[in-house]
LOTI-433459 format. One record per residue (C-alpha): residue in three letters; z, x negated, y negated. Coordinates in Angstrom, 1 decimal, padded with zeros to 4 digits, always signed. Each point is the difference from the previous one (the first is absolute). Layout:
! LOTI-433459
ATOM  ALA  Z  X  Y
...
***
This chain:
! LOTI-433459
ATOM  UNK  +033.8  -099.5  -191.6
ATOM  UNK  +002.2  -001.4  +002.7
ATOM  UNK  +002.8  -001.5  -000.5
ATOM  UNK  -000.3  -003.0  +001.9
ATOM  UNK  -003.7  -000.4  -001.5
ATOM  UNK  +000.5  -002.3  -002.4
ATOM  UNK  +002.0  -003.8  +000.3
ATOM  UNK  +002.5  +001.2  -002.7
ATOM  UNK  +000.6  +003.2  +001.8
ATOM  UNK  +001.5  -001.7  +003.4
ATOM  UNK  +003.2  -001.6  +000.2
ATOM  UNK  +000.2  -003.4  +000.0
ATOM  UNK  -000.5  -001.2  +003.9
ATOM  UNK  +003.3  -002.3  -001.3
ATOM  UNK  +002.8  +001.0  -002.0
ATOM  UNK  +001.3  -002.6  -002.7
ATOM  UNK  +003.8  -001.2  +000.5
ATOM  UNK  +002.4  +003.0  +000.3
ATOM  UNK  +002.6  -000.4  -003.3
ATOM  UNK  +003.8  +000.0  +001.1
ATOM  UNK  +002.0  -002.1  +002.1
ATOM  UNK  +003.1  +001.2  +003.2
ATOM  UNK  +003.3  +000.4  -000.4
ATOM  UNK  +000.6  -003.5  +001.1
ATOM  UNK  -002.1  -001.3  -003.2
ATOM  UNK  -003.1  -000.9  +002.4
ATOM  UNK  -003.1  +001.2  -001.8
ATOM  UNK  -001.8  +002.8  +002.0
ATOM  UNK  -002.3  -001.2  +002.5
ATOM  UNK  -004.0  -000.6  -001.3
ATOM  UNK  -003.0  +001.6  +002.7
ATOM  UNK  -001.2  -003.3  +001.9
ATOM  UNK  -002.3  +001.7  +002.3
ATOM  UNK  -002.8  +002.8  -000.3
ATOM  UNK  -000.9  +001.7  +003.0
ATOM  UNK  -002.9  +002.2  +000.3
ATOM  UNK  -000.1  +002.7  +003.0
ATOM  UNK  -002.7  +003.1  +001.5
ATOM  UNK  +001.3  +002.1  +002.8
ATOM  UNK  -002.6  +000.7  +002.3
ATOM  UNK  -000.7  +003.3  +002.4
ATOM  UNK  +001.9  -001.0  +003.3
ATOM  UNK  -003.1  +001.6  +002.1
ATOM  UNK  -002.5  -003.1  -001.0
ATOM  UNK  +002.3  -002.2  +002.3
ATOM  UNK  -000.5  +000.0  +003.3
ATOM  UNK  -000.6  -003.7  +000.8
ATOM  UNK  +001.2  -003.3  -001.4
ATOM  UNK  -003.5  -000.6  -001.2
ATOM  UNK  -000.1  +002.6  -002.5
ATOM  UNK  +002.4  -002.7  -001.8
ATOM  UNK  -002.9  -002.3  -000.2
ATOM  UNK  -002.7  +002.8  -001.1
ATOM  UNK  +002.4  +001.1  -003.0
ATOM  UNK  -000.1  -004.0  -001.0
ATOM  UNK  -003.6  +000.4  +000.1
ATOM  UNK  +000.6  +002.6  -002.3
ATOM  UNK  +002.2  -002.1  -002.5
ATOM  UNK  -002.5  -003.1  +000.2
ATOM  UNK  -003.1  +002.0  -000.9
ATOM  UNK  +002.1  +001.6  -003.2
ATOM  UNK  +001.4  -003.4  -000.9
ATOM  UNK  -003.3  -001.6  +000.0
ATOM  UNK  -001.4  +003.0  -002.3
ATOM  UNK  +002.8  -001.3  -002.9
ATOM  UNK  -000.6  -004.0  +000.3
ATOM  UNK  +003.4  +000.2  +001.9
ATOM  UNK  +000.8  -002.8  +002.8
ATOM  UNK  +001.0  +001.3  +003.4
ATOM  UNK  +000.8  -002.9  +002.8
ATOM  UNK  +000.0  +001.3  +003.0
ATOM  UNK  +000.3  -003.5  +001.9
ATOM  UNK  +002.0  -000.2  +003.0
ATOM  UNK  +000.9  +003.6  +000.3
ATOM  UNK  -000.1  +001.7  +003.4
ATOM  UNK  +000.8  +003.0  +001.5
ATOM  UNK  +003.7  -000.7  +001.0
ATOM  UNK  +001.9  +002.8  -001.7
ATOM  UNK  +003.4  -000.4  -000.4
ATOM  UNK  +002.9  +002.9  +001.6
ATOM  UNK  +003.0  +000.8  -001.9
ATOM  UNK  +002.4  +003.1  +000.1
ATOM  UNK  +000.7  +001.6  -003.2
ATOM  UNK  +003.2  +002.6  -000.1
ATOM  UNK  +001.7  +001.8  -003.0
ATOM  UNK  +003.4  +000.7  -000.4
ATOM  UNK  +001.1  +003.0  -002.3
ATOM  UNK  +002.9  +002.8  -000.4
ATOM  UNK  -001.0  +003.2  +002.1
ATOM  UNK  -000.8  +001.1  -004.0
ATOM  UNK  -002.5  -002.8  -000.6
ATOM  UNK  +002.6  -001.2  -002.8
ATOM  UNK  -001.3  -003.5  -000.1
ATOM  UNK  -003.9  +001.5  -000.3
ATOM  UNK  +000.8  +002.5  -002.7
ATOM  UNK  +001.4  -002.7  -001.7
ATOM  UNK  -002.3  -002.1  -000.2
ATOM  UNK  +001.1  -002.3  +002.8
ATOM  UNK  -001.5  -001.0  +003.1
ATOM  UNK  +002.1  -001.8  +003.0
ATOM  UNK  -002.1  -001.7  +002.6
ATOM  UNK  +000.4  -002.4  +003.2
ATOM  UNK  -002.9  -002.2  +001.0
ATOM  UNK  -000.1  -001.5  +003.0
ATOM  UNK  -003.4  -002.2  +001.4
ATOM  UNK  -001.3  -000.2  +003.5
ATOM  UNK  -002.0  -002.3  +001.4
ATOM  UNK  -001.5  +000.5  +003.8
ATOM  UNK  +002.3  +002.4  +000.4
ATOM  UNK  +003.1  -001.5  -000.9
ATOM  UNK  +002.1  +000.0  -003.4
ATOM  UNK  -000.7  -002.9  -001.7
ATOM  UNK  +003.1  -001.6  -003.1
ATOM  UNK  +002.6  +002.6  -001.4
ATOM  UNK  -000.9  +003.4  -001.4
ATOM  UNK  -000.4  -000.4  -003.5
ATOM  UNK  +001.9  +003.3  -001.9
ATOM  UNK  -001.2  +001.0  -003.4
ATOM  UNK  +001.2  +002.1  -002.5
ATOM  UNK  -002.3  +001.5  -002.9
ATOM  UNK  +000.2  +001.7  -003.3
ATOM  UNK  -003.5  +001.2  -000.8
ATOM  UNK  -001.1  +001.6  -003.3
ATOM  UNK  -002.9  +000.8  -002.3
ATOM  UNK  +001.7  -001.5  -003.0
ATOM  UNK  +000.5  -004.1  +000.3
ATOM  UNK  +003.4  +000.1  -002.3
ATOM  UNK  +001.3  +002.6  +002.1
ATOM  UNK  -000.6  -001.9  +003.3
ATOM  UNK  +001.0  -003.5  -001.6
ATOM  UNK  +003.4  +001.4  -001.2
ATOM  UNK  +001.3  +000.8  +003.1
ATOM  UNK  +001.5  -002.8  +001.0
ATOM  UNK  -000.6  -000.2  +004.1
ATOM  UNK  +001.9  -003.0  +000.4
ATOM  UNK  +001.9  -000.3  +003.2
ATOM  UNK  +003.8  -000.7  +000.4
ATOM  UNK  -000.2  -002.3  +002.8
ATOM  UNK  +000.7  -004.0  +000.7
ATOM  UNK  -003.7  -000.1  +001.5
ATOM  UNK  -002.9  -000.9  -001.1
ATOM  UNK  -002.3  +002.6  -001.0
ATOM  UNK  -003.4  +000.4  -002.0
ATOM  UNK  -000.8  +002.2  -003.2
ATOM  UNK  -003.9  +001.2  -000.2
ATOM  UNK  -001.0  +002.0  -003.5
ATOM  UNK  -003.6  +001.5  +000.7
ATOM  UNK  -002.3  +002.1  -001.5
ATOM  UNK  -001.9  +001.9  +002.2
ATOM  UNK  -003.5  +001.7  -000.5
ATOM  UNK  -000.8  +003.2  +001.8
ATOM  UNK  -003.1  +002.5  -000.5
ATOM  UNK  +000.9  +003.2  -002.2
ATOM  UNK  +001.6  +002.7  +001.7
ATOM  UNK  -002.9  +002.5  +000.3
ATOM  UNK  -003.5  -002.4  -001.3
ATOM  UNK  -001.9  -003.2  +001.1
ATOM  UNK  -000.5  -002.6  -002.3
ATOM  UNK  +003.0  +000.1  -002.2
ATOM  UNK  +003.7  -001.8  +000.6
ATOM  UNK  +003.5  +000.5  -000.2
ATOM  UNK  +003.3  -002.2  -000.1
ATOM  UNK  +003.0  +000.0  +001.4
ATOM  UNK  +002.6  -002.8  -000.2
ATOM  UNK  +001.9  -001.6  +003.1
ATOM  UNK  +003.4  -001.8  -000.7
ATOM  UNK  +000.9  -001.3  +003.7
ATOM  UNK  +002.9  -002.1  +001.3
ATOM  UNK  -000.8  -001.4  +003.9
ATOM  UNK  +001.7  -001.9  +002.3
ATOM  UNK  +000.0  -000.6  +003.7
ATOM  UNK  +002.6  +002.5  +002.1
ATOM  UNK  +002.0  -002.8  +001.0
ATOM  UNK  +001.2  -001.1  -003.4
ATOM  UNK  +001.4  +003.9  -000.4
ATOM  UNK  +003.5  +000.1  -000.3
ATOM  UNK  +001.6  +001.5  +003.2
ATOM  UNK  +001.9  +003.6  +000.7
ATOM  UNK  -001.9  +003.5  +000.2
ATOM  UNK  -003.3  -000.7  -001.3
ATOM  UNK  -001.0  +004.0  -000.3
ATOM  UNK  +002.6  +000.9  -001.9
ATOM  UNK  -000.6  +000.4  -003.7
ATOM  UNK  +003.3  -001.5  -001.1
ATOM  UNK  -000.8  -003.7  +001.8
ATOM  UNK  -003.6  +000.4  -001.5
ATOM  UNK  +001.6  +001.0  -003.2
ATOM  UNK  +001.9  -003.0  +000.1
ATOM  UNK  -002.9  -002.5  +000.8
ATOM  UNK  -002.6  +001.7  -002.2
ATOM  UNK  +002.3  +001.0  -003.1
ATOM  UNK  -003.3  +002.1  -001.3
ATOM  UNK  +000.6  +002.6  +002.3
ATOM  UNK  +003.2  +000.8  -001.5
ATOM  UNK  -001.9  +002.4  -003.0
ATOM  UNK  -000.4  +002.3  +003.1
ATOM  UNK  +003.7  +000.8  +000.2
ATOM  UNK  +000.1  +000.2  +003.8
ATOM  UNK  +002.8  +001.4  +001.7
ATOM  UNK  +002.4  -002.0  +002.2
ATOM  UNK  -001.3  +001.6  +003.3
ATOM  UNK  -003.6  -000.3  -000.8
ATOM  UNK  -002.5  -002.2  +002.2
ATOM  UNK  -003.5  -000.4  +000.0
ATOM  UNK  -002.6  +000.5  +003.3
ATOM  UNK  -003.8  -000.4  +001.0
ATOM  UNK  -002.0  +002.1  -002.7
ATOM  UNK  -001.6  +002.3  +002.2
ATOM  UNK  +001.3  -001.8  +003.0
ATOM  UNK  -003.1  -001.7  -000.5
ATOM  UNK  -000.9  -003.8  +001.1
ATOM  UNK  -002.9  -001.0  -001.3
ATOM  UNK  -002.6  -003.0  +001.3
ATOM  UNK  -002.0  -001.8  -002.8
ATOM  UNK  -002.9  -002.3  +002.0
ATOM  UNK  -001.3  -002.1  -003.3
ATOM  UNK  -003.1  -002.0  +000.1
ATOM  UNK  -000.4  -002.9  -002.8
ATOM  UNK  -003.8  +000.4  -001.5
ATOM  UNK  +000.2  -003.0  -002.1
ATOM  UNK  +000.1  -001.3  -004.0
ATOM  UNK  -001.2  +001.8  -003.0
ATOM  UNK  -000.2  -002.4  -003.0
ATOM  UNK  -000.7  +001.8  -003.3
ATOM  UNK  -000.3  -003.2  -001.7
ATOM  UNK  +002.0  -001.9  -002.7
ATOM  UNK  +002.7  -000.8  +002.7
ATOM  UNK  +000.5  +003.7  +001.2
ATOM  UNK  +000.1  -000.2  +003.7
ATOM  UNK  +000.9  +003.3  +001.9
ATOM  UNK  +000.3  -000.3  +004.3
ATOM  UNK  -001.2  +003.5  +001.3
ATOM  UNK  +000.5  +002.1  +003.3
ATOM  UNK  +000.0  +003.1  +002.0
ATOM  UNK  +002.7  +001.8  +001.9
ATOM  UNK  -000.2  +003.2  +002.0
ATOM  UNK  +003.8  +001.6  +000.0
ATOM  UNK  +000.3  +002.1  +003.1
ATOM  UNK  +003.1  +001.9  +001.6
ATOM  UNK  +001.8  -001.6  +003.1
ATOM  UNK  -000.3  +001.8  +003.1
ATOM  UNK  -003.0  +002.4  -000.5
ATOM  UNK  -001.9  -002.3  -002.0
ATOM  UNK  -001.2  +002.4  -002.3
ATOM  UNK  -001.6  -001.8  -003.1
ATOM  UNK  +001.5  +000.5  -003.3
ATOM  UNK  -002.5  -001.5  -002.1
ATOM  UNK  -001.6  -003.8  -000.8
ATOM  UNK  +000.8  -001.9  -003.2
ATOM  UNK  -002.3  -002.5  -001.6
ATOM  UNK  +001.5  -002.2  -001.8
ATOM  UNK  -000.2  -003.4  -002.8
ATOM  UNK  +003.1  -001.8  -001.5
ATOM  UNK  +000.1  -003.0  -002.6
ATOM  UNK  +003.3  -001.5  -000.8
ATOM  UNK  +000.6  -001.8  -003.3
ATOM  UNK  +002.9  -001.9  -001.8
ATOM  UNK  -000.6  +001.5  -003.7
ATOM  UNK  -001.7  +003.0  -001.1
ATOM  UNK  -001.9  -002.5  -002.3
ATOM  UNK  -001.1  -001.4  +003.0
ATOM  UNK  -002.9  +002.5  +000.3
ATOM  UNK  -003.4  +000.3  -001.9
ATOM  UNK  -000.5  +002.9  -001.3
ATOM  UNK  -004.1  -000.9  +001.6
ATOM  UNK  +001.6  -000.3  +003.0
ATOM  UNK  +002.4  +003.2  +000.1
ATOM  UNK  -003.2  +002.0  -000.8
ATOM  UNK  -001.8  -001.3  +002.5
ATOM  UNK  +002.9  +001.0  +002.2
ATOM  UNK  -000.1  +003.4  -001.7
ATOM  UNK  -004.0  +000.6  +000.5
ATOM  UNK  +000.3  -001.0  +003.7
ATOM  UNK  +002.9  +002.1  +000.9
ATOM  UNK  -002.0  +003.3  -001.7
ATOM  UNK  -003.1  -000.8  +001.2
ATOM  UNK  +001.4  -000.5  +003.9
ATOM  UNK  +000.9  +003.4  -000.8
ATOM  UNK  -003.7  +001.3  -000.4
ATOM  UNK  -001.2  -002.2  +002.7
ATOM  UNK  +002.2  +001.1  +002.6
ATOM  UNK  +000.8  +003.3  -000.7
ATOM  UNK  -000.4  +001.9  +002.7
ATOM  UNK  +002.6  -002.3  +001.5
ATOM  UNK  +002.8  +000.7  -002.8
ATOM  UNK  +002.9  +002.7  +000.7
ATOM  UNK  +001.3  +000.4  -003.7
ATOM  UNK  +004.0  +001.4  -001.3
ATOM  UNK  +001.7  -001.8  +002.6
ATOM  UNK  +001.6  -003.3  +000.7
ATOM  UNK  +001.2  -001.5  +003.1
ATOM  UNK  +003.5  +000.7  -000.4
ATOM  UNK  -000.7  +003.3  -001.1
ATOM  UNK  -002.0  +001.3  +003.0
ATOM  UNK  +003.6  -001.3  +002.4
ATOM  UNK  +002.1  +002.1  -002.2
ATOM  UNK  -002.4  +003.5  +000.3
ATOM  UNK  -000.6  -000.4  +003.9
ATOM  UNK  +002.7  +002.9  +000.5
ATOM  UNK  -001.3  +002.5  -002.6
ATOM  UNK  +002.3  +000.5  -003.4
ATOM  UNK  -001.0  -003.1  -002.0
ATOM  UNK  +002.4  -001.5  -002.3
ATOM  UNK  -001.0  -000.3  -003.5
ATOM  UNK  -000.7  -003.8  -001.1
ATOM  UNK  -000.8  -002.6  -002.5
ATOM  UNK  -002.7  -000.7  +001.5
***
């Protein structure tokens, strides 16, 4: 039988409280948000209303479970924004379980607020991810987000995996000043890093020398009931300069105060849509990869990951 066949079988979509607390006495930071993600074949987009036929997609599957999809007042206005990734020529960070990024939104043309930098610590295991304390060292202000996210299985349709994503975020102007690539200021705002022992000359570049452009298109509300809202979209991620697609990504994300927040009807109504999306649009679903992933293997020699 397979393993994901039966309810007791799969992980729980939502982890219960991580046990522990940082060094500081703060109690280890609880999941608040579950996102669910499928990345999609890059050759299906060649238009921006492809966007709109993959939400035809979703609707017809929601509508299959009882599940709510609001679609009202979306148009096709997708959003630009450039996605980079800064790493040690060694992919330290990556191997580590670490992901540094700078996101910065266009609109006609034209950069639009401050670049919002991110760093993540991503791993299967929720206490794993939840102990590492990615608190900043900084006077700004600055955001913590603890998700879970749900991708496919490696190398089958139908089933899913987790991983964990403890993130710190913050726009680029609240960054303390001096030389932002080098691994000892980084080291200094995000004290995390330090477990990678990096030496004092080390800096960090462009993974692959590689900028990417995300154009993301809002498809509306999925509401699996019992107060379990989720706002779902679509993004293509293609490479600056030649264009060439990496892949699409559909995805849903709900955000709650307290685990007990969420039905357990409603979670597996999350959990039946998200499989069944699978089946139904299957020949658009490019499985054992991530986003971030497909960046860091553009040059050839991939880095081993958490992911």
């Amino acid at each position: 039988m397979n393993a994901m066949a039966t309810n007791e079988a799969r992980p729980k979509l939502v982890a219960d409280a991580p046990r522990g607390q940082y060094s500081d006495g703060s109690p280890l930071d609880e999941v608040h948000y579950l996102e669910c993600k499928l990345i999609l074949k890059p050759d299906r987009f060649t238009s921006a209303r492809v966007f709109l036929e993959y939400g035809e997609l979703v609707a017809q599957t929601a509508k299959e479970f009882g599940i709510g999809f609001n679609r009202q007042g979306v148009v096709l206005k997708p959003e630009l924004r450039e996605v980079v990734f800064l790493d040690t020529a060694d992919f330290r960070l990556y191997n580590n379980a670490f992901i540094l990024r700078k996101r910065t939104l266009y609109e006609y043309g034209f950069r639009v607020g401050d670049p919002e930098i991110v760093l993540k610590y991503r791993h299967p295991d929720v206490q794993a991810a939840a102990a590492m304390d990615v608190r900043p060292a900084m006077a700004g202000n600055y955001r913590i987000k603890f998700k879970a996210e749900a991708l496919p299985l490696k190398d089958q349709v139908g089933g899913y995996r987790l991983l964990h994503s403890h993130n710190v975020q913050f726009p680029l102007s609240q960054a303390p000043e001096g030389d932002r690539t080098a691994m000892a200021t980084l080291v200094r705002v995000f004290p995390a890093l330090a477990v990678l022992n990096p030496s004092a000359t080390e800096r960090v570049e462009l993974v692959n020398r590689t900028i990417v452009e995300e154009v993301l298109q809002d498809l509306g509300l999925l509401d699996f009931g019992k107060g379990v809202t989720a706002a779902a979209n679509i993004a293509i991620w293609r490479e600056r300069g030649d264009h060439h697609t990496l892949c699409g990504e559909f995805a849903f994300q709900a955000k709650f105060k307290r685990r007990d927040d969420l039905h357990e009807k409603a979670i597996e109504r999350c959990r039946q849509f998200f499989m069944a999306l699978q089946q139904s649009g299957r020949d658009w679903l490019s499985l054992g990869t991530t986003k971030t992933g497909l960046v860091y293997r553009l040059k050839g020699n991939p880095p081993q990951s958490h992911e």
